[in-house]
C-alpha positions as CSV (number, residue, x, y, z in Angstrom):
1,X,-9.6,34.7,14.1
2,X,-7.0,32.6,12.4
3,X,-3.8,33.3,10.3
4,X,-1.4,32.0,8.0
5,X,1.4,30.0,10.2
6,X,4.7,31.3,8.2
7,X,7.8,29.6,10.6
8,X,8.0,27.4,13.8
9,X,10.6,28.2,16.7
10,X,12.5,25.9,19.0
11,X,10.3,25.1,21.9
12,X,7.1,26.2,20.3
13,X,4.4,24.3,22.2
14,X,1.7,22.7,20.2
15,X,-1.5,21.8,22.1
16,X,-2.5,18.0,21.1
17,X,-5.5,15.6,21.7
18,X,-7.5,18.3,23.8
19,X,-5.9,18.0,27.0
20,X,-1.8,17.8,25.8
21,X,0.9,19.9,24.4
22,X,4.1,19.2,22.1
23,X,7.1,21.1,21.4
24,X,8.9,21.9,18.4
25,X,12.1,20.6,18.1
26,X,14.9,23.0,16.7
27,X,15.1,20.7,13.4
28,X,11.7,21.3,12.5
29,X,11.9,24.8,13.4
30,X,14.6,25.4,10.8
31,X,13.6,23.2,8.2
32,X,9.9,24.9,8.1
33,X,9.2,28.0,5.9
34,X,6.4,29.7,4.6
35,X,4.1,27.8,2.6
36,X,4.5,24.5,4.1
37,X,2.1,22.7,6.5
38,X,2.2,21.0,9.9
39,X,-0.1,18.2,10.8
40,X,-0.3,17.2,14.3
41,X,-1.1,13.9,15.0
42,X,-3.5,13.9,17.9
43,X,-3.5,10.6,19.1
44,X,0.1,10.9,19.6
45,X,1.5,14.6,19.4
46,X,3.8,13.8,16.3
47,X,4.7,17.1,14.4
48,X,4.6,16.4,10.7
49,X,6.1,18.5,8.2
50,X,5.3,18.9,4.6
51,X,7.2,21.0,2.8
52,X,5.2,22.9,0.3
53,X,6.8,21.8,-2.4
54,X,5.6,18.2,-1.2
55,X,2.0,19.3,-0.9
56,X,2.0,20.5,-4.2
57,X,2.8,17.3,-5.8
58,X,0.2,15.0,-3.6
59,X,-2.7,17.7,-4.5
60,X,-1.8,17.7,-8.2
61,X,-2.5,14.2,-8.1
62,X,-5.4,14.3,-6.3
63,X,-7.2,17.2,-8.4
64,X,-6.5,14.9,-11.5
65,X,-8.4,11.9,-10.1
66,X,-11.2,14.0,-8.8
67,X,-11.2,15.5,-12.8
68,X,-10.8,11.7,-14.1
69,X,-13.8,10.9,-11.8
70,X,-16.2,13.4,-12.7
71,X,-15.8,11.9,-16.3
72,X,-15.9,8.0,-15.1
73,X,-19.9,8.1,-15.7
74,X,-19.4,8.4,-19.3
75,X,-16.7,6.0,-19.4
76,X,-18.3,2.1,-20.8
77,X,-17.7,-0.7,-18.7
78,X,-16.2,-1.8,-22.0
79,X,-13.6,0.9,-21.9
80,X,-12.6,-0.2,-18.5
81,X,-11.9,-3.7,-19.9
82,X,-10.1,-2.8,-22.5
83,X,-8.1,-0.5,-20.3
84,X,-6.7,-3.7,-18.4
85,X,-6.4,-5.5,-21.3
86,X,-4.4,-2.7,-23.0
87,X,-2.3,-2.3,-19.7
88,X,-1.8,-6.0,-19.6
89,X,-0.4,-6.2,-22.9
90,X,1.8,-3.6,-22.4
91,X,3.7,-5.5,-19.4
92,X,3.7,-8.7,-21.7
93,X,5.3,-7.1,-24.5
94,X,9.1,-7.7,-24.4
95,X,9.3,-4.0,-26.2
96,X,7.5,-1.8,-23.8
97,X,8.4,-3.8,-20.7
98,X,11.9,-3.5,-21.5
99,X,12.5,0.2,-20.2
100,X,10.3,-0.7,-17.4
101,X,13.1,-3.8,-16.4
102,X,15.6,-1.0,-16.8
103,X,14.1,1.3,-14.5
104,X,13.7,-2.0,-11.8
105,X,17.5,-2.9,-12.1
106,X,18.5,0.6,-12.0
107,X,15.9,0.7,-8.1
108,X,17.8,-3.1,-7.2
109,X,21.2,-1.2,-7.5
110,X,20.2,1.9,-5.6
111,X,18.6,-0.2,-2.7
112,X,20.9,-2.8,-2.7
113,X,24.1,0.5,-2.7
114,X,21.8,1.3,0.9
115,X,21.7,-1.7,2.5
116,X,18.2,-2.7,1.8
117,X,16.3,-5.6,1.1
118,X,15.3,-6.4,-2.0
119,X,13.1,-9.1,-2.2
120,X,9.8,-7.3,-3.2
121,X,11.6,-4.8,-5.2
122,X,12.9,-7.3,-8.3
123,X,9.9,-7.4,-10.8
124,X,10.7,-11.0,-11.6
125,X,9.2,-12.9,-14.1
126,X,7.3,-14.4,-12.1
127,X,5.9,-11.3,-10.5
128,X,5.6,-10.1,-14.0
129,X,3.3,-12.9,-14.8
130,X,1.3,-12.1,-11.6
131,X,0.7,-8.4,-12.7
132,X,-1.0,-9.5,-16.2
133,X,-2.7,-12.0,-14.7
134,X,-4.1,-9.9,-12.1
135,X,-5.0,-7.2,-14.8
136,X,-7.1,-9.7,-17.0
137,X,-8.6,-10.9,-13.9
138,X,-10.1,-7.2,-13.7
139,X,-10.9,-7.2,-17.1
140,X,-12.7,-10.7,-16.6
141,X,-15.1,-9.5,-13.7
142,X,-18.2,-8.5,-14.0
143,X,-19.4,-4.7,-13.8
144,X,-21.9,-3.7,-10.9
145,X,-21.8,-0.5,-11.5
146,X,-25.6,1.1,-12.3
147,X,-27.1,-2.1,-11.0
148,X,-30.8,-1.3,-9.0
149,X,-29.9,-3.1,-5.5
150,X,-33.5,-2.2,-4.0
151,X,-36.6,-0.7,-4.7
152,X,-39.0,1.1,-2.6
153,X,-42.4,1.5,-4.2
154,X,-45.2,3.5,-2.8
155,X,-48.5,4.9,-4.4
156,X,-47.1,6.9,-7.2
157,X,-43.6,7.0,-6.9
158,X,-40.7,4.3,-6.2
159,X,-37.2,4.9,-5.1
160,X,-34.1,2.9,-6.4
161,X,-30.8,1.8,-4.6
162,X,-28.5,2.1,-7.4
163,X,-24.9,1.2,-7.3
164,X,-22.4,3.9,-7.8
165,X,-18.5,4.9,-7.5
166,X,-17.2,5.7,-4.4
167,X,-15.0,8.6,-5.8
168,X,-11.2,9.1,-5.5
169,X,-9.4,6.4,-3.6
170,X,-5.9,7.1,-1.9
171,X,-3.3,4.5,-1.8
172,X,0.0,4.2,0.1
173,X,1.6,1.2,-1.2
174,X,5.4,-0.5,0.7
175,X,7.6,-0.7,-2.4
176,X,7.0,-3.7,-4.7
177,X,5.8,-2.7,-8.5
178,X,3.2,-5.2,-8.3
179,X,0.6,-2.9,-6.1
180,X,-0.3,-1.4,-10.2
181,X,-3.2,-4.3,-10.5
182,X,-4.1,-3.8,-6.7
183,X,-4.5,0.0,-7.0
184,X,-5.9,-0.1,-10.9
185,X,-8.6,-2.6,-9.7
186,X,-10.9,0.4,-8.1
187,X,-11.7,1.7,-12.1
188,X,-13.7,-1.7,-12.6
189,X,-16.6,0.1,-10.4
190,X,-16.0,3.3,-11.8
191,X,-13.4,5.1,-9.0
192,X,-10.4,6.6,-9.8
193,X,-6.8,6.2,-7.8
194,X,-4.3,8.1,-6.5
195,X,-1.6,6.6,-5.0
196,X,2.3,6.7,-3.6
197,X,4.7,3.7,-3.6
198,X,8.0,3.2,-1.5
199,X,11.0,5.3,-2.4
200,X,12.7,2.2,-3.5
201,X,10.3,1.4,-6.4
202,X,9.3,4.8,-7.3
203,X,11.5,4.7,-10.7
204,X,9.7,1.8,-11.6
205,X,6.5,2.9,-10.8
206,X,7.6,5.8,-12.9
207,X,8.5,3.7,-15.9
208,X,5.2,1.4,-15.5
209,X,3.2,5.0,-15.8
210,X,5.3,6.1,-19.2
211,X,5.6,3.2,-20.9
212,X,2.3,1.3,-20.0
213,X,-0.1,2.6,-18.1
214,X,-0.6,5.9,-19.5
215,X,-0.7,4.4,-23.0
216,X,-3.0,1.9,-22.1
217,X,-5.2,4.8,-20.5
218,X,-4.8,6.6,-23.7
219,X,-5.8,3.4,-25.9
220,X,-9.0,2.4,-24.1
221,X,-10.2,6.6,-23.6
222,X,-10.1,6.5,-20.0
223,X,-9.4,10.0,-18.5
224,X,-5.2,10.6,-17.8
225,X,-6.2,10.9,-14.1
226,X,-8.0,8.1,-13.4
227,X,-4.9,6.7,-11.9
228,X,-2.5,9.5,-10.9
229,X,0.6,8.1,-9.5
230,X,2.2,10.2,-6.7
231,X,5.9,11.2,-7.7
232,X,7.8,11.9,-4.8
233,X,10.0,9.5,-2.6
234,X,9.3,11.8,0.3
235,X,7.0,10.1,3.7
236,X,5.5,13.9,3.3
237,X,3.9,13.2,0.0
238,X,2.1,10.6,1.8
239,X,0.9,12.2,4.8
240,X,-0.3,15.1,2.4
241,X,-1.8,12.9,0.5
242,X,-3.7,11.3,3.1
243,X,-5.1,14.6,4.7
244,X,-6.4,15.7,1.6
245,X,-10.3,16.0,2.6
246,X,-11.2,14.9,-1.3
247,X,-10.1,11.3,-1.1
248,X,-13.5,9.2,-0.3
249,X,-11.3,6.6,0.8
250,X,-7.4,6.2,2.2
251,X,-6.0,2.6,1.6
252,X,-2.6,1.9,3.6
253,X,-0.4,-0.7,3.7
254,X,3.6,-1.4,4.8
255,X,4.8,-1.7,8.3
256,X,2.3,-1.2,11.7
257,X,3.5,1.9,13.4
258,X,3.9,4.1,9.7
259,X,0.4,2.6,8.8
260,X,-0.9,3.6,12.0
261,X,0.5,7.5,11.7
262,X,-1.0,7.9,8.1
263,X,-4.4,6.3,9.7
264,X,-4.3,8.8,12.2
265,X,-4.0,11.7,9.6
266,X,-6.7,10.6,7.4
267,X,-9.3,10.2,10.2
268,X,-8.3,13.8,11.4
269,X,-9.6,15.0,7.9
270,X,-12.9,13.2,7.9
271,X,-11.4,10.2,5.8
272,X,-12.4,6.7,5.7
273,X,-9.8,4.6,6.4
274,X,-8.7,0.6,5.6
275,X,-5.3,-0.4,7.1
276,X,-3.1,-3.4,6.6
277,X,-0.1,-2.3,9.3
278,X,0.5,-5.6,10.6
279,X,-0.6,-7.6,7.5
280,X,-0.5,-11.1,6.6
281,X,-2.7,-13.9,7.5
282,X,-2.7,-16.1,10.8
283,X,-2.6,-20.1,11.1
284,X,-3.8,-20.9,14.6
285,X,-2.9,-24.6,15.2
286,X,-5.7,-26.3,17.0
287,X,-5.1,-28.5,20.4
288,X,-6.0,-31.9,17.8
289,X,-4.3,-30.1,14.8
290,X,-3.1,-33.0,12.6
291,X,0.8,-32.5,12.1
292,X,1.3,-32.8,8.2
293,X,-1.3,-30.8,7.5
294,X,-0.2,-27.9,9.6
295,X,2.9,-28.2,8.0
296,X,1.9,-27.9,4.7
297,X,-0.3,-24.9,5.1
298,X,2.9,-23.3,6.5
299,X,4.9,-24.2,3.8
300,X,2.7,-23.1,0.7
301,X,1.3,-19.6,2.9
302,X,5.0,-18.8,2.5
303,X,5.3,-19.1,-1.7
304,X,5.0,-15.4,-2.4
305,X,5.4,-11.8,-0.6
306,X,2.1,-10.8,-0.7
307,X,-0.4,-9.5,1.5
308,X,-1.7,-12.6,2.4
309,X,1.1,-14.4,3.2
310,X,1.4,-16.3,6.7
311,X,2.5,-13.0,9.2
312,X,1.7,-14.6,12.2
313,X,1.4,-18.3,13.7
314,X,-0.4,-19.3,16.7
315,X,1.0,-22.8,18.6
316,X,-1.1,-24.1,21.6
317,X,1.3,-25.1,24.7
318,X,0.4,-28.7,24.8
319,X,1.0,-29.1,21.4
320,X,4.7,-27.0,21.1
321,X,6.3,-30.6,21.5
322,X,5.5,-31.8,17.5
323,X,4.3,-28.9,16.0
324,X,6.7,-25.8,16.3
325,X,9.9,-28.6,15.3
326,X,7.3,-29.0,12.2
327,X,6.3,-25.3,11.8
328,X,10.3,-24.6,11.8
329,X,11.1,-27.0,9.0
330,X,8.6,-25.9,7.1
331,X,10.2,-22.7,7.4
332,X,13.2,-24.0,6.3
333,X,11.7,-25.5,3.1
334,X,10.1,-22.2,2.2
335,X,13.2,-20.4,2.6
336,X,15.2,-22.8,0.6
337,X,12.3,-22.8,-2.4
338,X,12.8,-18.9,-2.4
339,X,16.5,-18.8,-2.4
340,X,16.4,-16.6,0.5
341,X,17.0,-17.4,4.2
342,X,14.7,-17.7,6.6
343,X,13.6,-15.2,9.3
344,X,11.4,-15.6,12.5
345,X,9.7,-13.2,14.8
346,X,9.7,-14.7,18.5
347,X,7.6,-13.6,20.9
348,X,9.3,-12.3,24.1
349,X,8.3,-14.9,26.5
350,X,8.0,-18.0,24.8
351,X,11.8,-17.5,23.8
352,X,12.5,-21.1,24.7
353,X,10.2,-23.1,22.5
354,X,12.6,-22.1,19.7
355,X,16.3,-23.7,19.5
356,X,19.3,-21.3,20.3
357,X,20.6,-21.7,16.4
358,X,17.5,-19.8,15.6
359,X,18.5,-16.8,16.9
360,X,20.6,-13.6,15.7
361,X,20.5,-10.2,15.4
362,X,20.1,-8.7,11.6
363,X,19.3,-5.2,10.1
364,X,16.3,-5.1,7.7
365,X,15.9,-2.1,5.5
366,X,12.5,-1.3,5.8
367,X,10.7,1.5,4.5
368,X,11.1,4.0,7.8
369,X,14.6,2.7,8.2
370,X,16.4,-0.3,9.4
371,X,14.8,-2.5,12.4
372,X,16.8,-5.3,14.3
């Protein structure tokens, strides 16, 4: 027999993992009220709380890309191109991008007023560019959709592998406006998107929906929903978001231990999950690595923000003596061709291979908060 759970109280404990039990802290207990949900994380025993309010938002979204879906069979692969076209052309006119720039500026200020970094929040002109590029590189691929992959044949009767959409894939995108051509990209085999975007670029997002993609839906006859942007600056959106059983796929990406959390709370509702928590690529630097080239793949893995940019870099011990001084000044470089100043994760116990002058203490505004 189960009921309706309508309020929490201090010290309520909350079995976990099988063999574990939580408690409710008196915070939750008095911020929770009938209607809203608790998740429990059961790998760790974390209480989440999503105000109802919260969950309404994330499955309005969600019901709009399962209706867009349903409707994506009928929808032409030429629709779909002319969608990213349409959306491209949208960012590259001066007009409709304007109010979007406006919206951007207006984020800058109010993350900048907090203390936070900004540097994949501007939507340069450069970053601009990268968005209609990526779009017309959507446009530009080819369709698999419908394609026969394999055929069985027997006496009378044959069986075909066909290639089909996945359904409704769920984002959960750090906060740079770029992730638009990352999270479209999914229509091209006939999937629609639902996603949520940091709290620092969610007015932009908000102004790329009005003023470009919506219109470029519109223009091309692709169902409103088949990219369904979820409004709300609040981590709950997300993790109601990602526990919403109709998602075929959760997609998250940002910093490890949030990525982690909404992995755990997709799993727990039978959802397929791709993470990209501690991101980037690697350069390990062999034992007869050649100095100038290392230094130069360090150097241009550092031109952009992006997911693929160099996270993590791997130094053999006999080798520390040439090629971290070179790994550091090409660092330096980067840094200096970004305007920005560099910083540089040490691990604990090789502390000593880097100089003294590398080191200080500095707040970055992340996402979940500051980290040191």
């Amino acid at each position: 027999m189960s009921e309706t759970l309508q309020s929490l109280t201090p010290g309520m404990a909350v079995p976990f993992g099988g063999t574990k039990v939580t408690h409710v802290s008196p915070e939750l207990a008095g911020a929770f009220t009938a209607g809203d949900r608790l998740v429990i994380v059961q790998d760790t025993g974390a209480l989440l709380h999503i105000p109802a309010s919260e969950g309404s938002i994330a499955e309005a979204a969600v019901s709009a890309a399962v209706d867009a879906f349903s409707s994506m069979g009928t929808v032409s692969d030429a629709a779909i191109t002319a969608f990213y076209e349409a959306f491209a052309q949208r960012l590259e006119s001066d007009d409709s991008f304007a109010p979007i720039a406006e919206a951007n500026q207006a984020d800058i200020v109010s993350a900048q007023a907090r203390g936070r970094t900004t540097t994949r929040l501007e939507l340069s002109t450069a970053m601009r560019s990268d968005m209609i590029s990526g779009l017309r590189t959507w446009a530009g691929v080819q369709s698999l959709r419908n394609q026969v992959e394999e055929t069985i044949e027997h006496d009378g009767w044959k069986v075909d592998q066909v290639t089909s959409g996945l359904g409704v894939v769920g984002f959960v995108f750090e906060g740079r406006p770029n992730v638009f051509a990352d999270a479209t990209g999914v229509l091209r085999s006939g999937n629609t998107v639902v996603f949520r975007i940091g709290s620092d670029a969610l007015g932009t997002a908000k102004a790329i929906v009005e003023y470009a993609l919506e219109p470029a839906l519109a223009e091309a006859g692709l169902p409103v929903g088949a990219v369904s942007l979820v409004a709300s600056a609040a981590h709950a959106a997300g993790w109601a978001l990602f526990s919403d059983s109709r998602l075929a796929l959760a997609v998250a990406r940002g910093s490890g231990a949030a990525v982690s959390q909404l992995g755990s709370v997709a799993r727990q509702a039978g959802i397929p999950v791709s993470l990209h928590g501690t991101g980037g690529a690697w350069i390990v630097a062999a034992p007869d690595a050649d100095v100038d080239v290392f230094a130069e793949a360090v150097y241009n893995s550092l031109d952009r923000k992006v997911c693929n940019t160099l996270n993590t870099c791997c130094i053999v011990a006999d080798r520390t003596s040439d090629l971290v001084p070179a790994f550091l000044a090409a660092l330096d470089r980067a840094g200096e061709r970004r305007g920005a100043k560099t910083k540089l994760h040490v691990v604990a116990d090789h502390a000593d291979e880097i100089p003294d002058a590398w080191y200080a203490e500095v707040p970055i505004g992340r996402a979940e908060g500051d980290v040191v």
